[in-house]
C-alpha positions as a Markdown table, in Angstrom:
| # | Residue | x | y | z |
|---|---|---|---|---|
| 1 | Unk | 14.4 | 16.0 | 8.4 |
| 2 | Unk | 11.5 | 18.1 | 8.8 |
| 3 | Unk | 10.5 | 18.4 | 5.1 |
| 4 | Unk | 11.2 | 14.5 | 4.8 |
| 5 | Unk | 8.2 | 14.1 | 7.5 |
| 6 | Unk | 6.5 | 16.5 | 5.5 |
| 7 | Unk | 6.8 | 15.2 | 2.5 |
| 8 | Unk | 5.6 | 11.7 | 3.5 |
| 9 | Unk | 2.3 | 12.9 | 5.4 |
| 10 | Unk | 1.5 | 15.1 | 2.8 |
| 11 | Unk | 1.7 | 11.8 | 0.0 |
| 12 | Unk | 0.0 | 9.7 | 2.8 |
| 13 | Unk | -2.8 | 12.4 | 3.6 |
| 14 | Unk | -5.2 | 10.9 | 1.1 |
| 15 | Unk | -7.8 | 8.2 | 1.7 |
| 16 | Unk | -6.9 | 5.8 | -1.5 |
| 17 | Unk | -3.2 | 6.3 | -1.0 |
| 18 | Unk | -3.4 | 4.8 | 2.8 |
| 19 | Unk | -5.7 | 2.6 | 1.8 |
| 20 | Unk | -3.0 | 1.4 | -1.3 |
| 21 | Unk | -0.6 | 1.7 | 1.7 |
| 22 | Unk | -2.6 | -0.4 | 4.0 |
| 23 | Unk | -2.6 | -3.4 | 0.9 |
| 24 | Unk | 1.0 | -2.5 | 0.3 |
| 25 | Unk | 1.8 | -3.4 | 3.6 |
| 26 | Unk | 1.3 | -7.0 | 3.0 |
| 27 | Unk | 3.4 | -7.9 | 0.4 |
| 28 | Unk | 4.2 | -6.7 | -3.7 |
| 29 | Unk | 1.1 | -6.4 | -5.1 |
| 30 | Unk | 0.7 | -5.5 | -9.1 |
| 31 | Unk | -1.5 | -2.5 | -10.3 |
| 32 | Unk | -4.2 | -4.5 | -11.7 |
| 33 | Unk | -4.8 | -6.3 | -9.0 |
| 34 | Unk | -4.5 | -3.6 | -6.8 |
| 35 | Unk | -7.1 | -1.9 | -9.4 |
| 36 | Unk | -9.5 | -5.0 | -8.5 |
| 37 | Unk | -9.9 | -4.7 | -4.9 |
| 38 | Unk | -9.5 | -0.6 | -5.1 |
| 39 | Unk | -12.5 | -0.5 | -7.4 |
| 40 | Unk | -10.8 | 2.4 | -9.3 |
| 41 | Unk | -9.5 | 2.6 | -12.7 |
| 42 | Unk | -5.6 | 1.9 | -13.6 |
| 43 | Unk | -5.1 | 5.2 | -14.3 |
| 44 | Unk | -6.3 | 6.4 | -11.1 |
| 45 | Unk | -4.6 | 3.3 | -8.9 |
| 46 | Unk | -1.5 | 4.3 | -11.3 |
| 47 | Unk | -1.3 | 8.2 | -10.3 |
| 48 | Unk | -1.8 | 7.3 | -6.5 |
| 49 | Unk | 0.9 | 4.9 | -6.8 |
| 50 | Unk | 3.0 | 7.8 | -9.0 |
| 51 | Unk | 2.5 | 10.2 | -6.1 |
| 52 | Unk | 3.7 | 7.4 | -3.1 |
| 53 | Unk | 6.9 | 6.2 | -5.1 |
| 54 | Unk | 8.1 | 9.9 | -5.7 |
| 55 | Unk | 7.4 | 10.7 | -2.0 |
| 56 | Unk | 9.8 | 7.2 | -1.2 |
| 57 | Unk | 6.8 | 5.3 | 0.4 |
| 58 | Unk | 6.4 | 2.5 | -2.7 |
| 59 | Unk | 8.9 | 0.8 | -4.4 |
| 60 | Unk | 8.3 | -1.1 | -7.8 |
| 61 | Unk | 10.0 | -3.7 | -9.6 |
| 62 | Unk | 9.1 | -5.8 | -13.2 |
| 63 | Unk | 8.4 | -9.4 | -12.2 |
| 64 | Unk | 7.5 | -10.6 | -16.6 |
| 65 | Unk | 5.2 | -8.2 | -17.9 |
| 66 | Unk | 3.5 | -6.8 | -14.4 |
| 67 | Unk | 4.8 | -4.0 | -12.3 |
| 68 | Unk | 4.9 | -4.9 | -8.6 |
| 69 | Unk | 4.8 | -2.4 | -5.9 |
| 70 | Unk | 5.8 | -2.7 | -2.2 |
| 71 | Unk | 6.5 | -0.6 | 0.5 |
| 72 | Unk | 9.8 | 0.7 | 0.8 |
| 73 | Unk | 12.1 | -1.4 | 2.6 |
| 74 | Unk | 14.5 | 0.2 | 3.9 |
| 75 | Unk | 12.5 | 2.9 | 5.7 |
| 76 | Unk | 13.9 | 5.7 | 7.1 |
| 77 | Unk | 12.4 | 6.9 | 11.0 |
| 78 | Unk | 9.6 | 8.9 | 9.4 |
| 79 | Unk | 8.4 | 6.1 | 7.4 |
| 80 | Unk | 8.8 | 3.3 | 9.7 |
| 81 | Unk | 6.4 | 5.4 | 12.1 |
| 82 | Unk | 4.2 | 5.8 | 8.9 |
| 83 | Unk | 4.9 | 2.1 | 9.1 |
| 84 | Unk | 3.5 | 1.6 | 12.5 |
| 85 | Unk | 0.8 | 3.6 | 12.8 |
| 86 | Unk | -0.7 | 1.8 | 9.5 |
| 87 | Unk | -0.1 | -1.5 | 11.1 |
| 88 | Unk | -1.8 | -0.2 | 14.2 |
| 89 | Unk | -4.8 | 1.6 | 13.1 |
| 90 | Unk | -5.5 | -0.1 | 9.7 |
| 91 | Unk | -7.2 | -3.2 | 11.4 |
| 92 | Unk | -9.8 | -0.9 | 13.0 |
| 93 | Unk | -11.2 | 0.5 | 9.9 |
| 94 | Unk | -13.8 | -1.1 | 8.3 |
| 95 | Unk | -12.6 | 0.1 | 4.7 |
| 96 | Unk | -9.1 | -1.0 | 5.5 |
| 97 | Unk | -10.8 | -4.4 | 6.4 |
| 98 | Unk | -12.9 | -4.9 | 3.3 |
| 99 | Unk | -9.8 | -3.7 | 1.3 |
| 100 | Unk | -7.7 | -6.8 | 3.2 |
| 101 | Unk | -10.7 | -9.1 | 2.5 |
| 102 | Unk | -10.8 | -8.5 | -1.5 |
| 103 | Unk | -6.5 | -8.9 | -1.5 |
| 104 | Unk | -6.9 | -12.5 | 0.7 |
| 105 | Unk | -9.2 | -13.3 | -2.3 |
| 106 | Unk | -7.9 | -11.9 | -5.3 |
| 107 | Unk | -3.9 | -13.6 | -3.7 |
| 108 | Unk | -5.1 | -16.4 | -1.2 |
| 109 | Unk | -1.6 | -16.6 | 0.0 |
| 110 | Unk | -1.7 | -13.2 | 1.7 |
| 111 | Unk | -4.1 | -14.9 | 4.4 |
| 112 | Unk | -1.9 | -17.9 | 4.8 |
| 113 | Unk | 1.0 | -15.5 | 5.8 |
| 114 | Unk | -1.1 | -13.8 | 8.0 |
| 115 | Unk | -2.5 | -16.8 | 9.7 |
| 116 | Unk | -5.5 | -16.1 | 9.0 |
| 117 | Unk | -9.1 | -18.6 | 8.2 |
């Protein structure tokens, strides 16, 4: 258990992986787009994303010819704490904000979930 929180902290413990997880959070979102509100290059989005699926965080799946990734489901305690504490502090950091802002425009649909404007 202990090297299983470990593991997911240390994937976590870097700022464009929680902000990928904070975008994550809402839904399957495909690299490129990911790559357009990120402001980074696929290759850079694509190692990040690398790094979170071999620590369990992300899951992907082919949908045509894009790759989707998601968070991870069916989340064990460590991750559903990961879980939490992105849902609770995300929303109070003004990065994680902009990043929400660019994904409600790039996929309008994410705001209409959301309730939001």
């Amino acid at each position: 258990m202990t090297s299983d929180l470990a593991r997911i902290l240390k994937a976590a413990a870097e700022p464009t992986r929680l902000r990928l997880l904070n975008l994550l959070r809402h839904g399957d979102i495909c690299v490129c787009d990911l790559q357009g509100i990120l402001e980074l290059p696929q290759h850079a989005v694509s190692r990040h994303l690398a790094v979170l699926r071999h620590a369990g965080l992300v899951a992907d799946h082919r949908h045509g010819q894009r790759v989707l990734y998601s968070l991870v489901r069916e989340a064990g305690a460590e991750l559903a704490a990961l879980q939490r504490l992105l849902q609770d502090c995300c929303p109070a950091n003004e990065t994680f904000c902009k990043d929400l802002e660019r994904l409600r425009q790039c996929l309008p649909c994410v705001g209409a979930e959301e309730g939001a404007p």
